[in-house]
C-alpha positions as CSV (number, residue, x, y, z in Angstrom):
1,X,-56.2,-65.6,12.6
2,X,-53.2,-67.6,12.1
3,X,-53.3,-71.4,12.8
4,X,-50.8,-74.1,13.7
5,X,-52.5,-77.3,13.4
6,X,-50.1,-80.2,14.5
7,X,-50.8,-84.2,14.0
8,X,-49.9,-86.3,16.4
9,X,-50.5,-90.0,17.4
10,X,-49.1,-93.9,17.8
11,X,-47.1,-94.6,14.2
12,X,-48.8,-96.3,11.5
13,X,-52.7,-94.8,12.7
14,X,-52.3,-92.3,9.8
15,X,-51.9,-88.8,11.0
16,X,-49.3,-88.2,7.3
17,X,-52.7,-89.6,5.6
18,X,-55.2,-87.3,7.2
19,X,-52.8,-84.3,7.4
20,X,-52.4,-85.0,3.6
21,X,-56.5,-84.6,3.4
22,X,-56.7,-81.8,5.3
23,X,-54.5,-80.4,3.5
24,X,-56.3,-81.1,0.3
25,X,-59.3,-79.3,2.1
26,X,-57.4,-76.4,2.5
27,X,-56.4,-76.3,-1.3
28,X,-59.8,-76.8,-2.3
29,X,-61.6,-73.8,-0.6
30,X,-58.2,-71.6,-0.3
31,X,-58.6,-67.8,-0.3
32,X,-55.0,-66.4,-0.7
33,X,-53.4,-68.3,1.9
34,X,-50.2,-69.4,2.2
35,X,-49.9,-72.6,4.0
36,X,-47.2,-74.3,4.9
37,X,-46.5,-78.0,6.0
38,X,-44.0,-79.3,7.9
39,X,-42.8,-82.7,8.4
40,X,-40.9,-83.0,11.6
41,X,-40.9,-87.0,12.0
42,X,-37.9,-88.4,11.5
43,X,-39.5,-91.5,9.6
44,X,-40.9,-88.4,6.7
45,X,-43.5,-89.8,5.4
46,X,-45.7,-86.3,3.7
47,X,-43.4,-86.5,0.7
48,X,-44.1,-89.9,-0.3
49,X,-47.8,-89.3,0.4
50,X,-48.1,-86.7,-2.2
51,X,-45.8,-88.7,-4.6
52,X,-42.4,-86.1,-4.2
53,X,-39.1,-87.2,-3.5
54,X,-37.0,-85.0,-1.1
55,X,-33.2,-86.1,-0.8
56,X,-31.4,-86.1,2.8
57,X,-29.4,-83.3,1.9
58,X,-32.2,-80.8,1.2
59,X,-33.9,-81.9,4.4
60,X,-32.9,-80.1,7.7
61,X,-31.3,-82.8,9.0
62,X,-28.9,-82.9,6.1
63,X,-28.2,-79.1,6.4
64,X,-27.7,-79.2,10.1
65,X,-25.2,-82.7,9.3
66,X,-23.4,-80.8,7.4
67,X,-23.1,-77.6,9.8
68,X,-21.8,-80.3,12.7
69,X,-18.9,-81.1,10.4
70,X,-17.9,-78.1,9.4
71,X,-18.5,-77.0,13.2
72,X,-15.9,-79.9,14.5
73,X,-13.4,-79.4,11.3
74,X,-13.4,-75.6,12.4
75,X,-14.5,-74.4,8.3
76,X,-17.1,-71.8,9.3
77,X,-16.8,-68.4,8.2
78,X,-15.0,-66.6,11.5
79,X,-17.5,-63.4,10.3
80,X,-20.6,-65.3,10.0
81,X,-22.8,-65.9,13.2
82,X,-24.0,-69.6,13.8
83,X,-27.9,-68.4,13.6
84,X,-27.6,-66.8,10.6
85,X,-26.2,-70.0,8.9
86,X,-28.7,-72.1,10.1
87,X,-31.5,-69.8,9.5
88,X,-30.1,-69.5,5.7
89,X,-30.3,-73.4,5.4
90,X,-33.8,-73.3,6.7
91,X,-34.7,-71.0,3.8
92,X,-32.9,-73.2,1.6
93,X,-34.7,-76.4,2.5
94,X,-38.6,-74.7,1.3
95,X,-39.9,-76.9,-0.8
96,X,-41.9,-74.4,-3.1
97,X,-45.0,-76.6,-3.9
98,X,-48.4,-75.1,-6.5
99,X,-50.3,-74.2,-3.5
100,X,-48.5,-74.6,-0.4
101,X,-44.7,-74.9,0.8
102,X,-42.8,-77.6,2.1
103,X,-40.4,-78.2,4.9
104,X,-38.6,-81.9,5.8
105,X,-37.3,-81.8,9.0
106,X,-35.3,-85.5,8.1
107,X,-33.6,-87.7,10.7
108,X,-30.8,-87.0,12.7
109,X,-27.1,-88.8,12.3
110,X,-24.4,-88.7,14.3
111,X,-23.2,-88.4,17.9
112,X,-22.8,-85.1,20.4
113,X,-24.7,-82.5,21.9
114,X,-26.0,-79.7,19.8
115,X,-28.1,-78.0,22.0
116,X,-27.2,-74.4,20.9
117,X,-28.2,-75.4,17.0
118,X,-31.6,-77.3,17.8
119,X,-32.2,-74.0,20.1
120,X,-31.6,-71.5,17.2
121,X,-33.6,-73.9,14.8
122,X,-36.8,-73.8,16.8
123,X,-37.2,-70.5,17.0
124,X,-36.3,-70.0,13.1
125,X,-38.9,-72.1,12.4
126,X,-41.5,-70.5,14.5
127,X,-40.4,-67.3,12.7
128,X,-40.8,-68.7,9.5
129,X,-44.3,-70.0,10.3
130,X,-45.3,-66.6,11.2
131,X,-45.2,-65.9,7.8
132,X,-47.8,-68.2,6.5
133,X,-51.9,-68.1,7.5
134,X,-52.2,-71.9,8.1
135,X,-49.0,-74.5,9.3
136,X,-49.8,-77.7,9.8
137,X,-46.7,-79.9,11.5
138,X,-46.3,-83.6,10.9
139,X,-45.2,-84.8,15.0
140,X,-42.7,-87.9,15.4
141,X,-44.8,-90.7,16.6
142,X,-43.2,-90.8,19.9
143,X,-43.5,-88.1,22.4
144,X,-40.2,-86.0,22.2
145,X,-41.7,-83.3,20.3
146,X,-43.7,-82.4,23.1
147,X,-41.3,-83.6,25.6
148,X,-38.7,-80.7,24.5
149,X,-41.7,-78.4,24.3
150,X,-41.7,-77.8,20.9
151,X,-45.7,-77.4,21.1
152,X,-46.0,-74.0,22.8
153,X,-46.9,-71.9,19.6
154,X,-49.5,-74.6,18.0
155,X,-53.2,-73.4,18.2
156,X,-54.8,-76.9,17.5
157,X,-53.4,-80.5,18.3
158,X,-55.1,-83.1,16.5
159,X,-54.1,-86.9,18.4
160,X,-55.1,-89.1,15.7
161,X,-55.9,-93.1,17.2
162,X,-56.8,-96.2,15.1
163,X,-59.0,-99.1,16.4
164,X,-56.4,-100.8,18.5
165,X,-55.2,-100.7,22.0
166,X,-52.0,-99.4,21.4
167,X,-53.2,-96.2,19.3
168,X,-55.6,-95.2,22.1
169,X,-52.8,-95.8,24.5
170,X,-50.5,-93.5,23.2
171,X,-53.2,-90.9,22.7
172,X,-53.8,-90.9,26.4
173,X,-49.8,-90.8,27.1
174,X,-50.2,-87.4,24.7
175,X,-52.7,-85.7,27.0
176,X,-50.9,-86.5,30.2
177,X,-47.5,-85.0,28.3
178,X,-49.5,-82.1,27.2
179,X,-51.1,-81.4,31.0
180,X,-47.4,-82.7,32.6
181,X,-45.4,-80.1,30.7
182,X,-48.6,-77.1,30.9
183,X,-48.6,-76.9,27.3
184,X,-51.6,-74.8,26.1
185,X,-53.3,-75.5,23.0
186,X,-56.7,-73.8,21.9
187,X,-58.2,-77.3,21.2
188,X,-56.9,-80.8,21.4
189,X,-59.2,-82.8,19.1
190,X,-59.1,-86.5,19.1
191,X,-59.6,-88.1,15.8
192,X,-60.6,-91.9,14.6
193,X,-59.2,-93.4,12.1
194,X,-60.1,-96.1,10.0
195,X,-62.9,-97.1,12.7
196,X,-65.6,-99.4,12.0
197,X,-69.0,-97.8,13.4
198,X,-69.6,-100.7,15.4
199,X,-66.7,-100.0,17.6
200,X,-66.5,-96.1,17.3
201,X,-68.5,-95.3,20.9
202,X,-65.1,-96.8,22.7
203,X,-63.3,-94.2,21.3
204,X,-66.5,-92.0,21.7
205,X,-66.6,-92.8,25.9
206,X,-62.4,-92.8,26.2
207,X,-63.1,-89.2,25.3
208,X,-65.9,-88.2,27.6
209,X,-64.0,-89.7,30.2
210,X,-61.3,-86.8,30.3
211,X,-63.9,-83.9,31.3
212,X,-61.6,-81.7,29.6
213,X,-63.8,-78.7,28.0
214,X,-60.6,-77.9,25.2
215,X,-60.4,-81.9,24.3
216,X,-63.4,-82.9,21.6
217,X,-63.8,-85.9,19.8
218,X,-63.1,-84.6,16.3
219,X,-64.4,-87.3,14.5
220,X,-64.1,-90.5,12.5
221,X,-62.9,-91.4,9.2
222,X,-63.6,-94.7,7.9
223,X,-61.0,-97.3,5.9
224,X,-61.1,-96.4,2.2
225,X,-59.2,-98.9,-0.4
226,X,-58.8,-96.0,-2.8
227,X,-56.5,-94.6,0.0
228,X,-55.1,-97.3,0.3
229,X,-54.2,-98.2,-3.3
230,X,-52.8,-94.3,-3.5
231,X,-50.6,-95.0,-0.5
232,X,-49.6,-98.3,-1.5
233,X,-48.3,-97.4,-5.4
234,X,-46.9,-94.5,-4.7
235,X,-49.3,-91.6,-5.7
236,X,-50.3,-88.8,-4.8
237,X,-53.2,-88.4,-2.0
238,X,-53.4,-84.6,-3.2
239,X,-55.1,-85.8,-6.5
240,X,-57.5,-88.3,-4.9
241,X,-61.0,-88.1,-6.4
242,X,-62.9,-85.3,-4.6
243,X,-66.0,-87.3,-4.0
244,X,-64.1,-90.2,-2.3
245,X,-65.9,-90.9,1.1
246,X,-63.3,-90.7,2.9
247,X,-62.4,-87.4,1.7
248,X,-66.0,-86.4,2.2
249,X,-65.8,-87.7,5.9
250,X,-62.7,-85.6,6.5
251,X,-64.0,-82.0,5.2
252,X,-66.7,-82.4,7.3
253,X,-64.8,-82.7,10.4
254,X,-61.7,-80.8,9.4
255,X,-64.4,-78.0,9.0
256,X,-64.8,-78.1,13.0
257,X,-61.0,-77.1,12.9
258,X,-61.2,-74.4,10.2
């Protein structure tokens, strides 16, 4: 069975970092999958986590910049249908990775509607990720990717929180977009992050209070300062030691997802 797992949450409560793990996971016990990971914040942040450097112009964004120009300036092929353009720059933005492919949605620039290309890209990209066993999708940290129902086709949403008001705030604002726009997921799991134990049955009772049999508490995963080092230099999380705890705390939940 195909899966789209997306991660979603408050920013800075590390959803790149434990998508980055999960995807390590995934690499570790891989059977001929193809996986594929898309970064569709605008602030991109899964590149720098595993150390690789992705310019604006091979992001989306960049392509789709440069299609508004040549849109306005009236230089597209008269021959050539929009979609196919755009579903040709898709292509082109892959980043072919060892074990898993890469796309970076990148930020937006410029003024004007452009409803008809963000249409056509949507469902290129759900076409593309039919392709692939397992997708996992990077969400902005606000809600707009749910907002313009971009969530319809993922099986799993993950809402990660950290210890803090504001984390567990957003994560509720998440469910009542989710329930306000009747978007169906398989499971909605809700997962701590950096949580002492002595303060993980707040998050444990926030959950129970929903009564929602498709939300579960995923799980916690506890501060690590090798993380931490990895994420402050500049490496990459991929190549973190396999019996860091951390690590170990995430395969065991991501396990529940798999």
């Amino acid at each position: 069975m195909k899966k789209i797992i997306a991660f979603s949450g408050k920013g800075g409560v590390g959803k790149t970092t434990a998508l980055v793990l999960l995807l390590k996971y995934l690499i570790e016990i891989k059977k001929d999958q193809d996986i594929l990971v898309i970064d569709s914040d605008p602030d991109a942040n899964i590149a720098d986590v595993i150390n690789e450097e992705v310019k604006f112009k091979d992001t989306i964004g960049g392509k789709m910049k440069d299609l508004k120009e040549k849109i306005q300036k009236r230089q597209l092929p008269l021959d050539m249908p929009k979609n196919q353009i755009i579903e040709g720059d898709v292509y082109r933005c892959l980043i072919e990775m060892d074990s898993f492919d890469l796309l970076e949605m990148g930020r937006t620039e410029g003024e004007g509607c452009y409803c008809f290309i963000n249409s056509v890209l949507k469902n290129v990209i759900d076409t593309l990720s039919k392709n692939y066993d397992i997708t996992l999708l990077d969400s902005p940290a606000g809600l707009e990717h749910f907002a313009r129902k971009t969530g319809r086709d993922v099986t799993d949403l993950v809402i990660v929180t950290d210890p803090s008001k504001m984390g567990i705030h957003t994560m509720k604002r998440i469910l009542e977009i989710t329930k306000e726009l009747e978007l169906k997921f398989e499971n909605i799991w809700i997962l701590g992050n950096r949580f002492p134990e002595n303060v993980r049955d707040i998050l444990e009772k926030e959950v129970e209070e929903f009564k929602d049999e498709n939300i579960h508490l995923l799980g916690f995963i506890s501060n690590d300062d090798d993380i931490s080092r990895i994420n402050l230099t500049g490496g990459n999380l991929l190549e973190a030691l396999s019996d860091n705890p951390a690590y170990q705390q995430a395969k065991d939940i991501f396990a529940k997802i798999l």
